[in-house]
VEXGUMAR-373241 format. One record per residue (C-alpha): residue in one letter; chain; x, y, z. Coordinates in steps of 0.1 Angstrom, whole numbers. Example, Ala and Ser with C-alpha at 12.3 -4.5 7.8 and 13.67 -1.06 7.14 Angstrom:
2
<site a A <123 -45 78>>
<site s A <137 -11 71>>
% end
This chain:
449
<site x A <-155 29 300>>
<site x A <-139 14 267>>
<site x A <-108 15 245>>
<site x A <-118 23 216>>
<site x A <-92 17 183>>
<site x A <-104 39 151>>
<site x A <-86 52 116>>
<site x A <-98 68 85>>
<site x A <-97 45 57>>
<site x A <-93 56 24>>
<site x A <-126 36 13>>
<site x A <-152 14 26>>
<site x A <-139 -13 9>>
<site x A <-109 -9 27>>
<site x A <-105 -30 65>>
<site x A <-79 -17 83>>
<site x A <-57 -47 94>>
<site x A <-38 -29 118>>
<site x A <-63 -18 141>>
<site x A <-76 -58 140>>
<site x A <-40 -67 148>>
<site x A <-39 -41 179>>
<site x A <-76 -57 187>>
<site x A <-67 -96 190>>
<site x A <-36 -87 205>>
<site x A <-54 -67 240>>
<site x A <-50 -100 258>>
<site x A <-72 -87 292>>
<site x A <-87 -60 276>>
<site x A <-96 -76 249>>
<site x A <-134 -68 265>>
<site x A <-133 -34 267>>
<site x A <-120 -26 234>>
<site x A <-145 -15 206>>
<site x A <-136 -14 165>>
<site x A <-148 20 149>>
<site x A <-133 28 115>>
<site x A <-146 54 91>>
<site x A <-136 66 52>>
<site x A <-119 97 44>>
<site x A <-139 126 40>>
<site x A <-165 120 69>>
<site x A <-174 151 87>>
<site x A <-148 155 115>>
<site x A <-176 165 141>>
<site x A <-197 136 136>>
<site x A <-165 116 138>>
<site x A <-161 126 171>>
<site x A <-193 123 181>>
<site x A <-199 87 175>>
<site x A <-167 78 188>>
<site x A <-178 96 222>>
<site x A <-210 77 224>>
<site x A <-181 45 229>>
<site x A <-178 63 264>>
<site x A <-140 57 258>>
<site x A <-113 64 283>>
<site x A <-86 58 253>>
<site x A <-89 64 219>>
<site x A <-61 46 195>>
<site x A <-61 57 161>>
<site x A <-42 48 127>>
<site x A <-21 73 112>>
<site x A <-14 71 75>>
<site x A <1 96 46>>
<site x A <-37 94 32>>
<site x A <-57 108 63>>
<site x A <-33 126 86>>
<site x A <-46 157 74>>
<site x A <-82 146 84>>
<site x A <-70 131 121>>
<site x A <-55 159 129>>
<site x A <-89 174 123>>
<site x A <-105 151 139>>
<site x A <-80 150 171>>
<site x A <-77 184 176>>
<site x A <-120 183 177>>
<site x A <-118 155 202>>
<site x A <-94 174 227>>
<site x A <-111 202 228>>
<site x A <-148 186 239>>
<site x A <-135 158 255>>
<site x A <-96 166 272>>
<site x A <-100 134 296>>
<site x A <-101 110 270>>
<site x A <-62 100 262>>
<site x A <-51 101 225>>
<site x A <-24 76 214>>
<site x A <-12 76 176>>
<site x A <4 46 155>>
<site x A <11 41 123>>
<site x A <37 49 99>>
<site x A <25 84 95>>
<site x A <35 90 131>>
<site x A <63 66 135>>
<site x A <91 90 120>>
<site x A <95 129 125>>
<site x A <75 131 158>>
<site x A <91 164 167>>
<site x A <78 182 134>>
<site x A <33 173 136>>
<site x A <6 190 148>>
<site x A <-9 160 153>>
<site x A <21 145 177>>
<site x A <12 178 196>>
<site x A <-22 170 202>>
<site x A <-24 143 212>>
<site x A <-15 124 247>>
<site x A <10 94 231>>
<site x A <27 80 204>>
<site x A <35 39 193>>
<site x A <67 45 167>>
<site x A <72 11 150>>
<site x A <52 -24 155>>
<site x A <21 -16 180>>
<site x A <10 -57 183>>
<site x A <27 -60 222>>
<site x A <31 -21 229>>
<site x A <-6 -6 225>>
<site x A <-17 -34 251>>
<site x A <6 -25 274>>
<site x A <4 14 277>>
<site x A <-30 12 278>>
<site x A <-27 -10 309>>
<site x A <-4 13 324>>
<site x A <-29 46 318>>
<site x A <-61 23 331>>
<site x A <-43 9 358>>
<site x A <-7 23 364>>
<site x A <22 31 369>>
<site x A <10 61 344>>
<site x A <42 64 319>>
<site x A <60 94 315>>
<site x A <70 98 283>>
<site x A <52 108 252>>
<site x A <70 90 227>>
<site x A <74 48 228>>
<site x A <92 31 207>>
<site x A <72 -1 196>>
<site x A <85 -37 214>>
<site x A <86 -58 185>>
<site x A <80 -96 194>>
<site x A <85 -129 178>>
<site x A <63 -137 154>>
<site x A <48 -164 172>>
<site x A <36 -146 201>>
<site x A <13 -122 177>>
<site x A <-24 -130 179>>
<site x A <-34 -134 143>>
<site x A <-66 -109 134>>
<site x A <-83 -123 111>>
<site x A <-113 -138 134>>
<site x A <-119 -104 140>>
<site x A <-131 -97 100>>
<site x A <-171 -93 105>>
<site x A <-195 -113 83>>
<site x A <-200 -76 73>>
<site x A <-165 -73 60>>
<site x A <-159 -108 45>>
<site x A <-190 -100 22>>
<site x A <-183 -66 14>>
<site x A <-151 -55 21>>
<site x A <-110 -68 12>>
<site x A <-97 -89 36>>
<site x A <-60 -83 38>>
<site x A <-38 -107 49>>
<site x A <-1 -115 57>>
<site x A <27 -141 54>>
<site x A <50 -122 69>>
<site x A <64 -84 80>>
<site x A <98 -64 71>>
<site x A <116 -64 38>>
<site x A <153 -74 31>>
<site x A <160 -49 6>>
<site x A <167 -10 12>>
<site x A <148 10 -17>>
<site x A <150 42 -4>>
<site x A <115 54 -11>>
<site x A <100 29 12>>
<site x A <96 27 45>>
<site x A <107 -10 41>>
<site x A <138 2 34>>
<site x A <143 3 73>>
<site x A <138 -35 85>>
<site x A <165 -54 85>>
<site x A <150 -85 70>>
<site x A <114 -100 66>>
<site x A <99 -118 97>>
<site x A <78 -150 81>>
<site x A <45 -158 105>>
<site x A <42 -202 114>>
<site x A <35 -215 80>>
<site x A <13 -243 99>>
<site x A <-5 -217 122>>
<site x A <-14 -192 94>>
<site x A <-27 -222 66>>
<site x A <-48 -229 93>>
<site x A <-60 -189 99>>
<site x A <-64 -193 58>>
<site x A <-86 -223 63>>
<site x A <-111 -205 87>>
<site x A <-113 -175 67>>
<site x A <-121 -199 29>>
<site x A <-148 -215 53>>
<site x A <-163 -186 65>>
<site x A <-165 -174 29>>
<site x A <-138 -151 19>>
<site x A <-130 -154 -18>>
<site x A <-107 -123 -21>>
<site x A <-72 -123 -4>>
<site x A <-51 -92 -6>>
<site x A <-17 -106 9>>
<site x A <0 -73 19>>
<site x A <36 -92 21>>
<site x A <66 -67 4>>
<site x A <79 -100 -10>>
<site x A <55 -128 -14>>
<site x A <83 -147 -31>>
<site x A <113 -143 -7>>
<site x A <110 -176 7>>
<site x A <102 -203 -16>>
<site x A <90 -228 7>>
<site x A <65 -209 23>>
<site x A <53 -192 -16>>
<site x A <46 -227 -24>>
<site x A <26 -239 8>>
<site x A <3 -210 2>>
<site x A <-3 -209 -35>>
<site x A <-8 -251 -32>>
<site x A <-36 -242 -4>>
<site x A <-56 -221 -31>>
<site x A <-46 -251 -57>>
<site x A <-63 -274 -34>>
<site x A <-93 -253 -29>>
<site x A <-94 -244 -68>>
<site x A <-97 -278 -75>>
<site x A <-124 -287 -48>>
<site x A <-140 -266 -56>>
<site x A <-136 -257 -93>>
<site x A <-169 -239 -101>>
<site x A <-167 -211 -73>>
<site x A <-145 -178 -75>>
<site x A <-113 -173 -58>>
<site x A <-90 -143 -63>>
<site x A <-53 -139 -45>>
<site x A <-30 -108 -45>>
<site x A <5 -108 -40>>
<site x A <36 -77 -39>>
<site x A <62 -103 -64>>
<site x A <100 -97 -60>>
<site x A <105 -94 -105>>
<site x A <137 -110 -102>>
<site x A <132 -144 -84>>
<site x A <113 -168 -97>>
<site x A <127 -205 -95>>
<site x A <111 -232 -115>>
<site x A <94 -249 -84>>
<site x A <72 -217 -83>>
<site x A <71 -212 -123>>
<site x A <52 -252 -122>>
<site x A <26 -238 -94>>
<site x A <17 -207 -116>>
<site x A <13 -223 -146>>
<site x A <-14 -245 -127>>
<site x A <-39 -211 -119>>
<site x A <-65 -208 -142>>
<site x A <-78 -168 -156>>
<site x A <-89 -151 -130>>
<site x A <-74 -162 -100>>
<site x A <-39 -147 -95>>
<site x A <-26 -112 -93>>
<site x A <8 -97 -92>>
<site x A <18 -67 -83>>
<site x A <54 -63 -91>>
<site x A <78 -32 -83>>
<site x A <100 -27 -112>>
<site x A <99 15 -103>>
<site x A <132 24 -129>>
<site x A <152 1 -152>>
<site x A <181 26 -153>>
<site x A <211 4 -130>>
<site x A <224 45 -122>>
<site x A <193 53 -106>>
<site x A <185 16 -90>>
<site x A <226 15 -77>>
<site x A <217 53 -63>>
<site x A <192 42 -44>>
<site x A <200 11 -30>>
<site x A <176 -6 -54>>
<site x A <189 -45 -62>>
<site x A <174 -57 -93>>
<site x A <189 -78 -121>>
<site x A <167 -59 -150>>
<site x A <176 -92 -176>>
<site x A <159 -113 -149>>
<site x A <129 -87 -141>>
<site x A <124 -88 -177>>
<site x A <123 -123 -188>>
<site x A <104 -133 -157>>
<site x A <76 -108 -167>>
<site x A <75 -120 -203>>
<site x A <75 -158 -188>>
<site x A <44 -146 -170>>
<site x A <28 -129 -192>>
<site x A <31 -158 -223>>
<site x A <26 -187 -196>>
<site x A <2 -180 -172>>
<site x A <-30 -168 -165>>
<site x A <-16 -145 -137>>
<site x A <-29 -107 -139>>
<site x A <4 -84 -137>>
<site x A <2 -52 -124>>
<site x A <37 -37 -128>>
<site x A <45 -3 -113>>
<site x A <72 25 -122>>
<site x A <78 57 -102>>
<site x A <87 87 -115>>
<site x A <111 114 -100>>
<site x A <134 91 -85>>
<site x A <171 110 -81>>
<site x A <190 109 -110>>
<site x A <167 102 -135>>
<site x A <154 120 -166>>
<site x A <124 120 -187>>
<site x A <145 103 -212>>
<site x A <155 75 -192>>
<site x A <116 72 -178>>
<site x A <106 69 -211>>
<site x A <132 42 -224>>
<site x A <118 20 -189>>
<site x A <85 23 -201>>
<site x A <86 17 -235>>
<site x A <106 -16 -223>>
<site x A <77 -21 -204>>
<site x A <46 -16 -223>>
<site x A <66 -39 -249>>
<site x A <60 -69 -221>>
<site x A <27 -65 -225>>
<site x A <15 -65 -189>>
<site x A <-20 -57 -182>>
<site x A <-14 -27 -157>>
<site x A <12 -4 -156>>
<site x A <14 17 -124>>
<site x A <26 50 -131>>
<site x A <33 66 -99>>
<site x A <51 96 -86>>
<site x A <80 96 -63>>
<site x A <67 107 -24>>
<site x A <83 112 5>>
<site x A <73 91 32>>
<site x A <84 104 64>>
<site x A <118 83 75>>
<site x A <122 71 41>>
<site x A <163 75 32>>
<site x A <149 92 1>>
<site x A <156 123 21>>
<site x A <193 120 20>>
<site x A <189 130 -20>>
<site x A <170 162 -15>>
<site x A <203 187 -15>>
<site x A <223 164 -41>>
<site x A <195 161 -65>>
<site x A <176 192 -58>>
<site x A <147 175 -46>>
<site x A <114 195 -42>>
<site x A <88 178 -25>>
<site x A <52 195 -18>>
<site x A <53 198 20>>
<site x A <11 188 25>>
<site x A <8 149 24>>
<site x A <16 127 -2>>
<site x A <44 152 -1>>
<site x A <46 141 -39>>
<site x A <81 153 -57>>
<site x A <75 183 -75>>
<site x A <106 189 -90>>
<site x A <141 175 -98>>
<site x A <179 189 -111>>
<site x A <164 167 -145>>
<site x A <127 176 -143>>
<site x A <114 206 -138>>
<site x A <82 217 -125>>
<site x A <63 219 -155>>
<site x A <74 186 -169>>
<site x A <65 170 -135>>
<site x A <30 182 -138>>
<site x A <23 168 -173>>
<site x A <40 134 -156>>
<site x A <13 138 -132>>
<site x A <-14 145 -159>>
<site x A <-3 111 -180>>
<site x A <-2 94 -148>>
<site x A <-39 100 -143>>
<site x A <-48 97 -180>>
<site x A <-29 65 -186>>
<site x A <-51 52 -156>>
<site x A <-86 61 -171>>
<site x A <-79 50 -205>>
<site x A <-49 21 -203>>
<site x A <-52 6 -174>>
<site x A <-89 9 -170>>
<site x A <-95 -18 -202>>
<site x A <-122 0 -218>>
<site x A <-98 10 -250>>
<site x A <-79 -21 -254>>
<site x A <-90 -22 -294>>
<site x A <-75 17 -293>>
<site x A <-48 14 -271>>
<site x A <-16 -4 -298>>
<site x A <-33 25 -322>>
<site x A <-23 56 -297>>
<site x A <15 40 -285>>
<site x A <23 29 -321>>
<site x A <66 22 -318>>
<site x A <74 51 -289>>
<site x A <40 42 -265>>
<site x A <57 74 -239>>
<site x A <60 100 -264>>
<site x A <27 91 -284>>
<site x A <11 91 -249>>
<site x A <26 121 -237>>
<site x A <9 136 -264>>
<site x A <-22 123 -261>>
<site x A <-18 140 -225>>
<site x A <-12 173 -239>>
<site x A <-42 171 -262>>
<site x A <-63 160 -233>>
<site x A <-55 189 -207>>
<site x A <-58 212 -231>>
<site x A <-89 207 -243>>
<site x A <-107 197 -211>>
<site x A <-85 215 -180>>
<site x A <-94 184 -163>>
<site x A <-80 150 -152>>
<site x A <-112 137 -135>>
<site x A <-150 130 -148>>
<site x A <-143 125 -177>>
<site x A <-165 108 -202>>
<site x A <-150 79 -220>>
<site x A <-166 98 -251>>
<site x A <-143 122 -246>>
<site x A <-114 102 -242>>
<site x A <-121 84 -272>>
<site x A <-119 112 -292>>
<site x A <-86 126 -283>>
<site x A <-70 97 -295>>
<site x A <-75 109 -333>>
<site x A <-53 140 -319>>
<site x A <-19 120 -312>>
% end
């Protein structure tokens, strides 16, 4: 009989490094506990049936916005040929809102919260007793030094084909209101010493590619500089093989002491992903956004004309109290910076997000089916929300994909929004699609703004 830990990931490429958290953490266990993740859009059956063939006497599975839809599927399969085995959920799907899933209802137990300490120990308790009694547990969350770090538990199979995520540390200090984040109370760093050294092993056993997944990579300055001087050190011992680092940047903060390190990273190396999401101070004050936009702004052009670093800066659209108008002013501001991806999302609703708290004063409309995406506001209606979505999806396959850089200053000319919203017009009305299409076909709408 074995634990089995499983999740749907939304692609292959993707390595769930929750469920390797949960598996270095099962102390005792730790022997009985089998890995089995799939991708989204497996056939819930055969889901089932290969994690049956485990023989499992508990089955933990991730819960995420992108496949509760296909859990529940696949959970409500699983109790109905197999009632003895005990389901227990985690994840931030699951972690807010209990009372209001199917899934909750299906399954045996839920981890709210931080599962490192807590997923260990219920499952003791069902193997061995005192059987718990409630449904619902709120997760234990420990010091950082008594977490088991996961990443021994990245197969050869994933370090050659798959991203290895990794992370500095957990929790955010600020309180956006459309994240989740917006809940901690600070960020938790992990033992500089002890996670250099988890670095070290992974570089050795070949990993190339590290996805930090840290909400602010930049927080703490001290521990930003120990880990970009590691990848100097192994850039420069080894200057003829590839090495690629991802990091979440806070736009705002960026002392000198970092600003010499950066400069030192040649093409190709560095990526940034930084929230800027709306550069109207109404909208940031409403929702508890703290962002000095003169700062944001002058540290993105610093970037961008002094470093090598990739920038991949994202705005959301739909937040309360903003209009197309003042959308549009943010990202004009921002295509004039020049950065080499622009993010155009669309405000969701994550479940326990204090996002919610706008709905009545703002006439919020989110769809109800997961992403629960925002399909209306009191200053965007639904019509003008759906050609948002459209140019969100355009602006990925023809600006941020690279392929029509020559094109691309032709089409945004001085007003980059309004010449693109236009191009996003032209585009659904003459193909009724925002997938496959040919890049032919792109090319030619162009002539059309």
């Amino acid at each position: 009989m074995s634990i089995v830990l499983s999740t749907l990931n939304a692609r292959y490429s993707h390595a769930s490094l929750g469920l390797r958290y949960l598996l270095a953490n099962m102390g005792p266990l730790t022997d009985i506990t089998r890995l089995h993740e799939f991708v989204i859009g497996a056939r819930a059956a055969d889901v089932v049936e290969k994690l049956l063939a485990h023989r499992p006497r508990i089955i933990g599975f991730g819960v995420y916005i992108w496949n509760v839809d296909e859990m529940t599927h696949i959970v409500a399969l699983l109790k109905r040929v197999a009632p003895e085995v005990i389901v227990v959920l985690g994840g931030p799907e699951v972690s807010h809102e209990t009372g209001d899933q199917e899934i909750v209802r299906l399954a045996d137990y839920v981890i709210t919260g931080w599962g490192d300490i807590s997923f260990p120990t219920l499952c003791a308790q069902l193997l061995n007793g005192p059987k718990p009694l409630m449904k619902v547990h709120a997760g234990e969350q420990p010091a950082m030094d008594q977490i088991a770090f996961p990443y021994a538990h990245y197969s050869a199979e994933d370090i050659a084909h798959r991203t290895v995520y990794v992370e500095a540390s957990r929790g955010c200090p600020f309180k956006c209101e459309f994240c989740l984040s917006a809940l901690d109370k600070t960020a938790w760093p992990f033992p500089k010493d002890a996670l250099l050294a988890e670095l070290d092993a992974l570089h050795v056993r070949g990993v190339r590619v590290f996805k930090f997944v840290d909400r602010t990579f930049n927080l703490n300055i001290d521990i930003s500089q120990r880990i970009l001087t590691f990848f100097l050190e192994k850039l420069a011992a080894q200057p003829h093989e590839s090495l690629f680092a991802h990091f979440e940047l806070v736009p705002d903060h960026l002392p000198d002491a970092l600003k010499d390190s950066l400069r030192r990273f040649p093409p190709g190396t560095l990526q940034f992903e930084i929230g800027i999401q709306s550069l109207n101070p109404a909208v940031q004050k409403l929702i508890s956004r703290r962002q000095n936009n003169e700062k944001a702004m002058a540290n993105l052009r610093w970037l961008r004309e002094e470093t090598n670093v990739h920038l991949h800066v994202d705005l959301i659209a739909g937040l309360p109290g903003e209009d197309v108008q003042s959308f549009a002013r943010g990202f004009d501001q921002l295509v004039a910076l020049n950065p080499h991806e622009i993010q155009f999302g669309i405000l969701k609703r994550l479940r326990g997000a204090p996002i919610s708290r706008h709905s009545e004063s703002f006439d919020l409309v989110f769809d109800p089916a997961p992403p629960y995406q925002i399909l209306a506001t009191d200053r965007i209606d639904f019509s003008m929300m759906q050609r948002l979505v459209r140019f969100a999806r355009y602006w990925d396959l023809i600006a941020n994909s690279g392929r029509f850089l020559a094109l691309l200053p032709v089409v945004l000319g001085e007003t980059p929004f309004a010449h693109f919203l236009a191009l996003s017009d032209w585009l659904y009305e003459n193909t009724d699609a925002t997938h496959r299409i040919a890049p032919e076909r792109l090319e030619i709408g162009r002539a059309h703004v």
